[in-house]
N, C-alpha and C positions, 0 to 999 in steps of 0.2 A: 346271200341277201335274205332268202328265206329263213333260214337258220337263223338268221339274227333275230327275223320279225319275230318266229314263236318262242325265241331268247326272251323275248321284252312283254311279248304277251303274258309267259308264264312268271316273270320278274311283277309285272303290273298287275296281277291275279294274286301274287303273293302278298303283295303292300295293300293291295284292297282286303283280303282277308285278314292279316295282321290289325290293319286300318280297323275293323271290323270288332276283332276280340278285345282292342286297346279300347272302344267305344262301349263293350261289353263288362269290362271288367271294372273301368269306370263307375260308369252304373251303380254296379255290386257296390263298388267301396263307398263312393255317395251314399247308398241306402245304409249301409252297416252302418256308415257315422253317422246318419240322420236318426234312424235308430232310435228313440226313447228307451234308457235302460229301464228296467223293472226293477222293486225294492221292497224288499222283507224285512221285517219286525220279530224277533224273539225275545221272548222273554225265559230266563231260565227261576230254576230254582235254584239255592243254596244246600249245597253239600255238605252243613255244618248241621240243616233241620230249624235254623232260624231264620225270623225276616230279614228280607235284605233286599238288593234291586241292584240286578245284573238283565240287560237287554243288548244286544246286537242290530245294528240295523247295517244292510248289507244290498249291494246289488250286484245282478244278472253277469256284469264285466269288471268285480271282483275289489267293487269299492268296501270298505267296510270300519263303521262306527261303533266303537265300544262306548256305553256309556252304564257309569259307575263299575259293578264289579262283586260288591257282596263284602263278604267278613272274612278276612287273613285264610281263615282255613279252607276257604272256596278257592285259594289261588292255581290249583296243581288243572281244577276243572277251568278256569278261565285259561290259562293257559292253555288245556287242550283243543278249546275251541275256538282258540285263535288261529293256533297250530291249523284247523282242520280247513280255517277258511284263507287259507295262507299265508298268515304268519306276520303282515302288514296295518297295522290300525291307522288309518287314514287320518281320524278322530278320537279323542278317549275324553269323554265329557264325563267329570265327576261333579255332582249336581251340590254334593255339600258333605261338611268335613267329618260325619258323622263313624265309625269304624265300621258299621253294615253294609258303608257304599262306597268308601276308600279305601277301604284294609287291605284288599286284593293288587289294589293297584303298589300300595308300601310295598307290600312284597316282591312285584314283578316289576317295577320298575327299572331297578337295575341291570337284571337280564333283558328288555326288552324294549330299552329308550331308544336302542337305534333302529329299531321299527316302527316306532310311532309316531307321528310329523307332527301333532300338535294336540294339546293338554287345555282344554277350556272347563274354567271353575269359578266359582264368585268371587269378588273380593271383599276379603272380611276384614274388619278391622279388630287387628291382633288384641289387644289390651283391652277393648269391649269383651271380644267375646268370650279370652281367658279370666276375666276376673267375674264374668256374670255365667259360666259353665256350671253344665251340673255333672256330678259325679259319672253319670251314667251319661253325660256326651263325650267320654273316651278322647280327651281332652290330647293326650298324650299322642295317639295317632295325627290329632292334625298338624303337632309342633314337629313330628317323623316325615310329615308331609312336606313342611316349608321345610325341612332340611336338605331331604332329597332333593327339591325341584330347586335348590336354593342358587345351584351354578347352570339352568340350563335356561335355553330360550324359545323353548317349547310350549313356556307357559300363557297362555291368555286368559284374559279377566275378562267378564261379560258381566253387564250390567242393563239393567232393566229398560226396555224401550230397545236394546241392539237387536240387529237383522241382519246373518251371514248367509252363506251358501255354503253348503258342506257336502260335497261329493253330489253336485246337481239337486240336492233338497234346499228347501228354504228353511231357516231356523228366525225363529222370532223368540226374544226374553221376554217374556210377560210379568216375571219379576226375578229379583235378585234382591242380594246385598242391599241396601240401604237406608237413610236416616230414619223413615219409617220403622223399618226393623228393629232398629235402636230402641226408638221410640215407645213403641205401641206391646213388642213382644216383650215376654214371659220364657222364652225359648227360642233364642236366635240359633243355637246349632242347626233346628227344624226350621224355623222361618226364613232362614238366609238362604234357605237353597233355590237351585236354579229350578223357573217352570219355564217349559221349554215349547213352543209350539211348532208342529216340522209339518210341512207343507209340500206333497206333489201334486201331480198335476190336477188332480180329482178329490186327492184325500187329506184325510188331517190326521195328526195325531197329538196330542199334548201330554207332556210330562212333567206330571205333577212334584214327583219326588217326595219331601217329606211336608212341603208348605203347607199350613195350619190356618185353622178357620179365623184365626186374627186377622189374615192376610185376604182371607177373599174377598171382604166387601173392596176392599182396595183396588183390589186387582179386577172385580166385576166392572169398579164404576172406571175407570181405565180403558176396557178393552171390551167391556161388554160382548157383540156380538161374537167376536172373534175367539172367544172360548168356548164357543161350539166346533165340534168334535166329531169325527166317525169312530176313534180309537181313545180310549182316555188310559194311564197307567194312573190308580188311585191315589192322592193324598196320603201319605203316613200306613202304605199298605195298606189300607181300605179301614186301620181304626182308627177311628178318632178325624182328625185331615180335617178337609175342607168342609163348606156347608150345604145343605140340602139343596139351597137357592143357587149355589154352586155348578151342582150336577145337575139338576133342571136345567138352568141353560146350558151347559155343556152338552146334553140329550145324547151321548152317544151311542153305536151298536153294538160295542163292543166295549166291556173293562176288567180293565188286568189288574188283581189283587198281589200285590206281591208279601203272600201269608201264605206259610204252609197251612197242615190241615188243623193242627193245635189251635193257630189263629182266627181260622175261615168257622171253625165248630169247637167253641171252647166247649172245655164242660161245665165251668163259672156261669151262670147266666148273669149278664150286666157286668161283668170287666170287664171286657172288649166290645166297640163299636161295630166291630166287623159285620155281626151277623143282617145288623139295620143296614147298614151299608149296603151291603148284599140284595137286601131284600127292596131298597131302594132302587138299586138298579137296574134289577129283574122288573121294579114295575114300569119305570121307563123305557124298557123295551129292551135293555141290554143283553147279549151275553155276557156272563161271568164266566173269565178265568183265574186261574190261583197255579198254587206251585204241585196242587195234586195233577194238572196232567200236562205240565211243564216237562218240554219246551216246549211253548206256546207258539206258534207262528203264523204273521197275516201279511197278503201282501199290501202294501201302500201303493195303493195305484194314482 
């Protein structure tokens, strides 16, 4: 009978301790999943020596957003940095059809469609934009484009005013594709593209892509406040783009040029906007970065 008791005692010590770790480890896994992931912002340069716009945004538990990509002969570096961050694009947002922000993805698309869940880009209307192109919007990469994506279901179209969730971020269009575009631009390749606003919990970031000063009073009387910024990626690589009145209220800490250093310090004086741009920035309080000391990286808190 004794025997039994400290049978039951040391049975009843073992379920209270068990009891114990299973209340413990609990805990742990509730706190990992409550967890707020953390999320990074890169910007690279182009391995070709021209402008272009390749950025990553990525988090802590291995989520990860490509968006655009650069020019055809950037693809072997996109690829490797995909590769590095494991090999899965969650996201691959091409902001518009231009070959300095698509051409990476022509290439790698094939080898890499069954890694990437989902393709968001604007929609254009074919026969506008083909019969009013200019020679130098590399016309022929975007008809390479609807080819390839032509049998998959990958594709989504976003349009100005839409609000997703992309890997725990909030995405907001502040503009896209549309009849204004038609309308008003002079350069729908640059004006159709996607501006992008990505929101955690603290910070902002908006991407600009190539959208042009046609486009921002549009977009200011729109969204006004909401184009303010901790992170900006420049308008048209910092030349030319958006307007003064622009980036005032945008005020951001930070803005990312996507010009190497031919662009950032021509030796023309007056070709390129860049340099005012630049210096616009800096008096608003920014830092500038560019592709001299790319890859760029902040986190989005």
């Amino acid at each position: 009978m004794k025997e039994r008791k400290v049978a039951i005692e040391k049975i009843t010590k073992a379920v209270v301790i068990l009891g114990g770790l299973a209340v413990v480890a609990a805990v742990i896994c509730i706190g990992i999943c409550l967890q707020k992931a953390r999320y990074y912002v890169t910007q690279y340069a182009d391995t070709t020596g021209m402008q272009a716009m390749f950025y990553t945004i990525e988090s802590d538990r291995g989520d990860l957003i490509v968006i655009d990509g650069g020019n055809a002969g950037n693809a072997d570096y996109v690829r490797q940095v995909i590769q590095e961050k494991g090999g899965h694009v969650d996201a691959w947002i091409l902001t518009h059809p231009h070959p300095d922000h698509i051409g990476v993805f022509n290439v790698l698309w094939n080898e890499l469609q069954p890694e990437i869940d989902v393709i968001y880009t604007p929609e254009i209307d074919y026969l506008t934009y083909r019969d009013r192109a200019f020679e130098w919007d590399g016309f022929d990469g975007y008809d390479l484009f609807l080819d390839l994506t032509s049998e998959t279901d990958k594709l989504v179209y976003l349009h100005t005013g839409d609000e997703l969730e992309i890997c725990g971020l909030a995405f907001q269009i502040l503009h896209a594709c549309d009849d204004y575009v038609y309308e008003v631009s002079h350069d729908i390749g640059n004006d159709c593209g996607l501006m992008v606003r990505v929101t955690n919990r603290e910070e902002t970031m908006l991407f600009c892509a190539d959208v042009g000063i046609g486009m921002a009073d549009k977009i200011m009387s729109q969204y006004g406040s909401r184009i303010a910024c901790d992170y900006i990626q420049m308008g048209h690589h910092g030349n030319g783009g958006l307007s003064e009145a622009f980036y005032r209220l945008a005020a951001p800490g930070i803005a990312f040029f996507d010009a190497p250093d031919w662009l950032m310090n021509p030796g023309e004086e007056g070709r390129y906007t860049t340099p005012e741009n630049r210096k616009l920035m800096e008096s608003l309080g920014a830092e500038v970065y560019s592709y001299d000391t790319a890859p760029n990286r902040i986190e989005l808190k």
